[in-house]
N, C-alpha and C positions, 0 to 999 in steps of 0.2 A: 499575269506573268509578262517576259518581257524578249522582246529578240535576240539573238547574239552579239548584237551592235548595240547595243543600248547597255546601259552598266546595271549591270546586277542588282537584284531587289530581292526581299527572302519572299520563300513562298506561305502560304499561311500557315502559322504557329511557329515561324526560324523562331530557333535558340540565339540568342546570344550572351554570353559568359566570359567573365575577365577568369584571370588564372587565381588560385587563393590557396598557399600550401597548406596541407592538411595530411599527416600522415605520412609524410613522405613523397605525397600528391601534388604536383599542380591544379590538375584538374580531374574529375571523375563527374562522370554523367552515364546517364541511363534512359532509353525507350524513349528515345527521341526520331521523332514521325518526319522524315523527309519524302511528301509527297508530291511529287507531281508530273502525277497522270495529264495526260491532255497537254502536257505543256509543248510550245513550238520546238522544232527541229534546232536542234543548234541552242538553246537557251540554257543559261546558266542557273541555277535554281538552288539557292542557300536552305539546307536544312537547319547547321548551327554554325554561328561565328566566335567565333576569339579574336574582338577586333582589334585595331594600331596600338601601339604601346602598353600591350598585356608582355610581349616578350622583351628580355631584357636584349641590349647589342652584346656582338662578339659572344654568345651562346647556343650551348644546343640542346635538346627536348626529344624526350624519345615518346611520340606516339604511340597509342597501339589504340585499332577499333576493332570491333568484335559487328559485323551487322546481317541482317537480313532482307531478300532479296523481296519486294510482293509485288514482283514484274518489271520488265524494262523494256521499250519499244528497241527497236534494232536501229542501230544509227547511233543509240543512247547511252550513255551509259555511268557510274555514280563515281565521285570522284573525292581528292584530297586538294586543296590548294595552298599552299605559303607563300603567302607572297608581298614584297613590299614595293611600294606606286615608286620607289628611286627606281629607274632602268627596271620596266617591268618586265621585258623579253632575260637581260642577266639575271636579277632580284625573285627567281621563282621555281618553287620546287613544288610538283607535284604526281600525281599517281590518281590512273581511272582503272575501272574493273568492270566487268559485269556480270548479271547472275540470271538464274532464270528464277521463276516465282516458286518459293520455297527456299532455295539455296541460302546456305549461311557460308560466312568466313571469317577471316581475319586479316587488319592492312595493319604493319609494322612499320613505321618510318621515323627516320632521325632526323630532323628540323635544325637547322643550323641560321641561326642570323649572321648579320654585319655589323657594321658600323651604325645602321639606320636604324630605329626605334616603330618604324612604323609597317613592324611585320604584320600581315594579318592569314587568320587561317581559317579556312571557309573548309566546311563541308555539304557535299551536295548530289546533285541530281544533275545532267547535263543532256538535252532533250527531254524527254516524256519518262517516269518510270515511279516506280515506289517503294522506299530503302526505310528500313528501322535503325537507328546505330540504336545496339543491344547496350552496347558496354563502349566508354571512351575514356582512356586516362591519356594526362602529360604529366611528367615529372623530367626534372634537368637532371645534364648529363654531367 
């Protein structure tokens, strides 16, 4: 794994997946393992990506994850990122939660781009902890 200062790396098994309509779908995925236990305080830690130029500019995408919680150290906690490298402080939208081990939920979000092509959206772990996304769909809005 890696420090908070150092750029992001996935942890073993990240998903990565471009968008592909199906159904009405962008995207649908299932039981993807975002683990990491033991990882350093402060570390950003990729379960699944939708890397640069999967979303089109000037559009928007409505999220939804369905996940489960198998522990999270305190400090830590699991996260959503959109985010594109133009002005990455303006360029970024996202949402953290936490759970205790057992707990399920669900995160609902509207993703909206720019002008810029090179949105990316990471899902994750942030510190130490161990997150299932049960269920993840995108479809445009």
């Amino acid at each position: 794994l890696y420090s908070s200062s150092e750029k992001p790396v996935g942890v073993s098994g990240t998903v990565t997946t471009k968008l592909q309509a199906s159904g009405g779908l962008l995207l649908e995925k299932s039981g993807i393992v975002c683990n990491a236990s033991g990882a350093k305080k402060g570390s950003w830690n990729r379960g699944m990506v939708v890397p640069p130029k999967s979303f089109a500019p000037d559009s928007k995408y409505l999220l939804k994850l369905e996940w489960t919680s198998m522990g999270i150290e305190k400090g830590s906690q699991f996260y959503v990122n959109f985010i594109s490298k133009q002005d990455k402080k303006k360029n970024r939208q996202n949402k953290g939660w936490t759970g205790a081990s057992g707990k399920s939920g669900n995160v609902e979000m509207v993703l909206e781009t720019n002008q810029f092509e090179d949105w990316e959206l990471i899902i994750g772990v942030r510190g130490a902890g161990h997150m299932v996304v049960d269920h993840v769909t995108i479809q445009a809005m």
